[in-house]
N, C-alpha and C positions, 0 to 999 in steps of 0.2 A: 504494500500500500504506500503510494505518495504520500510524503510530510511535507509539511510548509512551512515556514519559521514567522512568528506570530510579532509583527513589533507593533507597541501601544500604539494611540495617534492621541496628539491631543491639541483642543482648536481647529482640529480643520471643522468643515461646513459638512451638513447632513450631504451624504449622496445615498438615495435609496435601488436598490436592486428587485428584480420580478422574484416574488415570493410565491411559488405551486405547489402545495402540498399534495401529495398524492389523494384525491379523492375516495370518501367511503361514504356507504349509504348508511341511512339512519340503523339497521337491523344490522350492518357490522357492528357499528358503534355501541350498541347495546348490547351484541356478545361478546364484546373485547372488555367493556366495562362491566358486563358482572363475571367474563373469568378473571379478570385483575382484582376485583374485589373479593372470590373465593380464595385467588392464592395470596392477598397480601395478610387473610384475614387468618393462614397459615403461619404466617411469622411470626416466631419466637427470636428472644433472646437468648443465647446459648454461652452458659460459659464452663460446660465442660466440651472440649474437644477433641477429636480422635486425631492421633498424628500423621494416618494415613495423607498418602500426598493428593492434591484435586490440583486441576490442570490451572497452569500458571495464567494460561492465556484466558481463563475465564475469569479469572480477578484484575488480570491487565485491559479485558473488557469493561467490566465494569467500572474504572474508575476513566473509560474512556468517555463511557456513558454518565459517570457523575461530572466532566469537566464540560457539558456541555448546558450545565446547568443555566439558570439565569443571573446575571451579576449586576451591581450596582455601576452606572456606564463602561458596559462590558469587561471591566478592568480582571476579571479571573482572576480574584486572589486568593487561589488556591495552592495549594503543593501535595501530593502524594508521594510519599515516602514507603517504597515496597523494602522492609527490613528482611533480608535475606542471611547475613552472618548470623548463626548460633551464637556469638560471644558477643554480641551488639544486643542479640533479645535478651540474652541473658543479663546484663547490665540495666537494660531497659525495667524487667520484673526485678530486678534486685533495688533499684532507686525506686519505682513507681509502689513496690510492696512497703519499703521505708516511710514513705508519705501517708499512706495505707494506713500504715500502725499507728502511727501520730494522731491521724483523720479518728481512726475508728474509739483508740484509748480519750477521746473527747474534744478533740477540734471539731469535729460535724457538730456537736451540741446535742443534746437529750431528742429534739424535736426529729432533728434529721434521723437521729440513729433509728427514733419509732419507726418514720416511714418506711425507713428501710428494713427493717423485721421481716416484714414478708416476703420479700424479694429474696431474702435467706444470704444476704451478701458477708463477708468480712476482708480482712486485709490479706489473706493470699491467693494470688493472680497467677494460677498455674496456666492460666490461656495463653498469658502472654510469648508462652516457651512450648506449650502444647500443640496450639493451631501451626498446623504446616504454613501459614501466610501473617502474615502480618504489615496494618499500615499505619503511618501515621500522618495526620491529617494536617496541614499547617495552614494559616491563614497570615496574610500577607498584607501588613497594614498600611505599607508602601511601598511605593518602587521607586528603584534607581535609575535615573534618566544615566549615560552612559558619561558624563560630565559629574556626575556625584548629584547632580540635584533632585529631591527628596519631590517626589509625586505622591498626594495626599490621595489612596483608595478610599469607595464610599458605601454605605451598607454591608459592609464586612462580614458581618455576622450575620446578619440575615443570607448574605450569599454565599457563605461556606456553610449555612445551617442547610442550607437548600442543595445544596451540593453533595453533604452527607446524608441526608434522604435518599437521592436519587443513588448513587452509591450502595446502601442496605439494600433498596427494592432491586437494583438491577443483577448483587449477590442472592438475594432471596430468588428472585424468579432464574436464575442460573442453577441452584439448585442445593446452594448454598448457605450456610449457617454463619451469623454474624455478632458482634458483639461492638458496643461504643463502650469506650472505656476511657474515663475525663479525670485522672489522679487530681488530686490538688495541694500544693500546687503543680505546673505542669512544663518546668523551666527547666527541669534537668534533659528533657526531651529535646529541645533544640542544642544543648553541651552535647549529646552523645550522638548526637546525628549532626553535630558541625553543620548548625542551618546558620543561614545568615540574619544578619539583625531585624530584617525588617521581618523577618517571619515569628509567629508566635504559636506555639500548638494546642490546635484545637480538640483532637479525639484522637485513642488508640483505636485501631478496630482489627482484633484476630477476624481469621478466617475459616472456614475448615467445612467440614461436615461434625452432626455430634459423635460424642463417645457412645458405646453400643450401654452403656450405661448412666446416659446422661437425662439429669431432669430437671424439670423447668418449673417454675412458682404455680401454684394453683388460682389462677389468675382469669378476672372477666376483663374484657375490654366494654367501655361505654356502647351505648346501641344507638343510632343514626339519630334517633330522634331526642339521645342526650347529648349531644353534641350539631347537632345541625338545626339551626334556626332559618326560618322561612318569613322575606317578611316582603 
């Protein structure tokens, strides 16, 4: 596949291009959207994972598929980080479990620890070393014009929020098991991944398929009509 090398623009004038989506009739649209709605309503959070290997190129799909997200004036300030050395994950669960301990012995507070009760969570992060894949997510508060000067991005977090959505679903309908994992704090992650300054990280997220012994919270999700208002 052809690559193309991306450079920002900034100040030129709107130039609009022909936009042709491929056409569907209403009765596709309506069996593409309730099978997207069976399978998303599949997805779990998984954080025990089996270390068998799943194809590289389906997770390198998918974060092809989350970089085309929507951004705040297209500025894509995203970064994916596919952690491949055993001795870098390993580092990564040894600093992020440290935080862990800290978080859970009472930095989260009495309130957080409740919520989290049923989720059944604590401070060791065997995913991070378990999933055969692992990413990390960075969001990128500015950029470097190639003179040093400092270009201020906008909506950041909404567009790296929207970005790791797209991301989970396009692992989820791959076939694929997935996990966000947001230590706090989250600064040792750009020291062990030698990011550069302007980037700050957003989410771990293992990959994998589950373990043949893995189990998930006993959990409802909200129903359409607790969460969608009509007006």
């Amino acid at each position: 596949m052809a690559t193309t090398t991306w450079t920002p623009v900034h100040g030129q004038d709107y130039r609009g291009v022909p936009y042709r989506p491929r056409p569907t009739t209403d009765a596709q649209a309506l069996r593409t959207a309730a099978f997207l709605r069976r399978r998303m309503d599949e997805r779990r959070t998984v954080r025990r994972f089996s270390s068998a290997p799943v194809p590289e190129q389906a997770v390198r799909d998918a974060i092809a598929v989350a970089a085309t997200a929507p951004s705040g004036a297209h500025q894509q300030p995203w970064t994916f980080v596919l952690v491949k050395d055993p001795q870098i994950r390993r580092r990564i669960r040894q600093a992020a479990e440290r935080e862990e301990r800290r978080a859970y012995a009472g930095r989260l507070g009495e309130q957080w620890l409740q919520a989290l009760r049923p989720i059944g969570t604590d401070h060791h992060k065997a995913h991070l070393t378990d999933a055969p894949h692992l990413i990390v997510v960075f969001q990128q508060r500015y950029s470097l014009d190639p003179d040093g000067r400092i270009r201020k991005h906008y909506y950041v977090d909404e567009s790296v929020g929207i970005a790791v959505g797209m991301l989970l679903s396009a692992l989820h309908l791959s076939g694929l098991a997935a996990l966000v994992h947001t230590p706090s704090p989250m600064r040792f992650l750009a020291e062990i991944l030698r990011r550069p300054r302007n980037e700050k990280a957003f989410a771990v997220i293992p990959v994998g398929r589950p373990a043949d012994d893995c189990e998930v919270p006993d959990l409802v999700r909200k129903s359409l009509d607790q969460v969608l208002v009509e007006v």
